[in-house]
N, C-alpha and C positions, 0 to 999 in steps of 0.2 A: 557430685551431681553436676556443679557448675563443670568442671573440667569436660567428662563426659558430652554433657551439650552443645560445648564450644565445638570439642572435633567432632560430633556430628556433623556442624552446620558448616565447618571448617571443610571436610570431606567430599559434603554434598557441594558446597560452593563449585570445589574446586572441580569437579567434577560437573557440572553442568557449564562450568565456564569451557573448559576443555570441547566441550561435545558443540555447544554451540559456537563456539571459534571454526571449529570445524568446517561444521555443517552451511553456518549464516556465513562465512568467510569464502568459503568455495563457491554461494552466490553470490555474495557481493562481487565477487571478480568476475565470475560468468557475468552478473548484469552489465558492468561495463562494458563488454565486449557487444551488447545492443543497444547500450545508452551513453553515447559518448558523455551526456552533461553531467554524469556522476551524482543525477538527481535519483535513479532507482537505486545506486551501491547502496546513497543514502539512507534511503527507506527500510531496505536490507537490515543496516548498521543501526536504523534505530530500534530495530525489531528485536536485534540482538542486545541490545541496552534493556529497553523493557521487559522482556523475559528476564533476562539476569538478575533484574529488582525485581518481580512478579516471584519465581520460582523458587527462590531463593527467600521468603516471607519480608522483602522491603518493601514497604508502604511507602508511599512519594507522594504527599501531600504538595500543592501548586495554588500560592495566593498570588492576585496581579494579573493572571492571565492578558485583562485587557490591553495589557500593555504590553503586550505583543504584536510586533506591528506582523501581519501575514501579506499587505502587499509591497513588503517594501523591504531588501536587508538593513538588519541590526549590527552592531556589535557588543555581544554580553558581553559584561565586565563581571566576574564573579569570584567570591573568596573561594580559596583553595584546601578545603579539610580532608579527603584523603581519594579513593578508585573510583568509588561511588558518586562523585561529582559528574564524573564522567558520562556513567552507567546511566544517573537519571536526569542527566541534561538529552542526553542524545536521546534517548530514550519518550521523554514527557513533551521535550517543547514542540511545537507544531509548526516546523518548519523548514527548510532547506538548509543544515548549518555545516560549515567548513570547519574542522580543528586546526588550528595552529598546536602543531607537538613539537617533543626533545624528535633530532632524527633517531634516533638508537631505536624507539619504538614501532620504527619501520620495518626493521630487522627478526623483527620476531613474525615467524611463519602462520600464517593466516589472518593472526590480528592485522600484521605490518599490511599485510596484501591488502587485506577488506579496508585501511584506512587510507592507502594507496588508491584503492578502486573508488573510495568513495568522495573522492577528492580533499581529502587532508593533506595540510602543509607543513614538510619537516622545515626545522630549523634547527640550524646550528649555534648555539650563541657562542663557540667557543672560537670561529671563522666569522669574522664581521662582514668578508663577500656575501660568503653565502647567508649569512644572519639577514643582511639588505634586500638580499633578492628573494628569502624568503618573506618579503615584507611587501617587495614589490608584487609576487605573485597573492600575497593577501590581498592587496588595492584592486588586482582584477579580480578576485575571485566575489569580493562586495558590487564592484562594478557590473556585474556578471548577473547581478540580484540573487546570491550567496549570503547570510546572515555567516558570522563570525563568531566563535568562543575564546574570551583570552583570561587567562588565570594570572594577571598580573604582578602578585606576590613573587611567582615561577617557578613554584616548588610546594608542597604540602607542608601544613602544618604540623608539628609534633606534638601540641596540646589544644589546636584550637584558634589559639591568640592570632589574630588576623594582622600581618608582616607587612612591611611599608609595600606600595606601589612601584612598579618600575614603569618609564616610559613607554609609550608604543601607540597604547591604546587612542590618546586624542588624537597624533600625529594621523594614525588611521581615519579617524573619524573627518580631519579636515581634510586630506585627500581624496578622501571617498566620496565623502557625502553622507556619508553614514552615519545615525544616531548614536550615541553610546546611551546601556541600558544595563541601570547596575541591576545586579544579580545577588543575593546572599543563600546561603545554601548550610543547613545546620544539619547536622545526626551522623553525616557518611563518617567524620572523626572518627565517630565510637563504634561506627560496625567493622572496618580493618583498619587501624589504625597505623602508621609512617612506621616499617622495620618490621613489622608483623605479617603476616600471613592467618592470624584466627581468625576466623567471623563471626562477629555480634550481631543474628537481625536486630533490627532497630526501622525508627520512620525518619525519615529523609524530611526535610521542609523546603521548599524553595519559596520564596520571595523574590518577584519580580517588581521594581520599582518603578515609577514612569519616566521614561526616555529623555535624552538630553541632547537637542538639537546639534547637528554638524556646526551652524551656523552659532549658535552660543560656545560652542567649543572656541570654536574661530576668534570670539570675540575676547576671550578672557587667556588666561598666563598657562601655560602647561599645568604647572606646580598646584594652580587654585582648582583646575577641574581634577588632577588626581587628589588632591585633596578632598574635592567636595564626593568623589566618586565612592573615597573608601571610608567618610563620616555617614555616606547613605546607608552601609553593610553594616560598616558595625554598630552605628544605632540600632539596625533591624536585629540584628543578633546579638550583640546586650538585653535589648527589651526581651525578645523572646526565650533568651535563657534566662530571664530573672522570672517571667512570668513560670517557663515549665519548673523552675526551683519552688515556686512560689505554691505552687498546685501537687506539688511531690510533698511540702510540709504541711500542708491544707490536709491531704489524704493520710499521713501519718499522724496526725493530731486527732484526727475523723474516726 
């Protein structure tokens, strides 16, 4: 029966992924051709995120909202568990946000287009030029009043366990101006998991934590705000996997 389910959901996924790459991918390109700021591809590209969790049975629960700044770009800092990160950041947050991706994701027809039109930034980490100037054009795109995504880890996790910090993210924040604003994000793991292709609907959680001045970045070590950035996430998700384990043997005891 488990089997059965999974390629149901597995099918339907795949299958609604397809159809709205399509569809929302061929406006997101059209819109750029009337919106040079790449703030309607945006809209487009989130529309296509939240359907994909909506239709697909993912629930995306959003604690913290208020700390989201709406006049002013951010930069999330958020742990990296698997596609769905993606799906229901772009999708939920309320705002104007730029990807920083691998470039190779550019390359794939529709998605690559719609994240091209909607002003996402490849990067190459494997070319340190272009790795820099993909860094430089992040600094305008914040300056630009652009809100940022960067998944710091730089890679998905294969069980969960949240992987040291790589540089980037304060370097941005004290050129820019920009706040950094840790992000923790729990459930996407278990709905497709790193090497997989099944889907497990599941609920998504996001935690949004309150902001961390440009100006306090500025003031303190690299090394101390990546540290303090990724003790904010994983405290958040500690706690709230011990709480959902905690209520999983409440109800079996029950």
């Amino acid at each position: 029966m488990e089997i059965i389910k999974a390629a149901y959901h597995t099918i339907k996924f795949w299958i609604i992924f397809i159809l709205l790459s399509i569809v929302l991918g061929t406006l997101a390109v059209l819109a750029r051709l009337f919106d040079p700021s790449n703030n309607l591809s945006h809209k487009v590209s989130s529309l296509w995120g939240r359907w994909l969790c909506t239709l697909n049975g993912i629930e995306v629960n959003i604690e913290g909202m208020e700390h989201v700044l709406t006049d002013r770009p951010q930069i999330f800092i958020a742990n990296h568990q698997g596609f769905f990160d993606i799906f229901a950041l772009n999708g939920f947050l309320p705002v104007q946000m730029r990807w920083v991706a691998k470039s190779n994701l550019f390359h794939i027809p529709f998605v690559g287009w719609a994240m091209r039109a909607a002003g996402s930034i490849p990067v190459d980490r494997s070319n340190r030029k272009k790795a820099y100037q993909a860094f430089l054009v992040t600094i305008e795109k914040l300056k630009a009043g652009n809100s940022i995504v960067i998944f710091p880890e730089g890679t998905r996790s294969k069980d969960g366990t949240i992987g040291p910090f790589k540089k980037g993210g304060p370097l941005l924040s004290i050129r820019s101006g920009a706040p950094l604003v840790p992000v923790t994000l729990l459930g996407t793991g278990n709905i497709i998991r790193k090497g997989s292709g099944i889907i497990r609907p599941g609920r998504v959680q996001i935690i949004i934590s309150p902001p961390i001045a440009s100006q306090t970045v500025m003031d303190d070590k690299e090394e101390n705000v990546l540290r303090n950035l990724r003790d904010i996430i994983c405290k958040n998700y500690e706690n709230r996997n011990t709480r959902h384990a905690e209520k999983n043997q409440t109800l079996q005891v029950g």
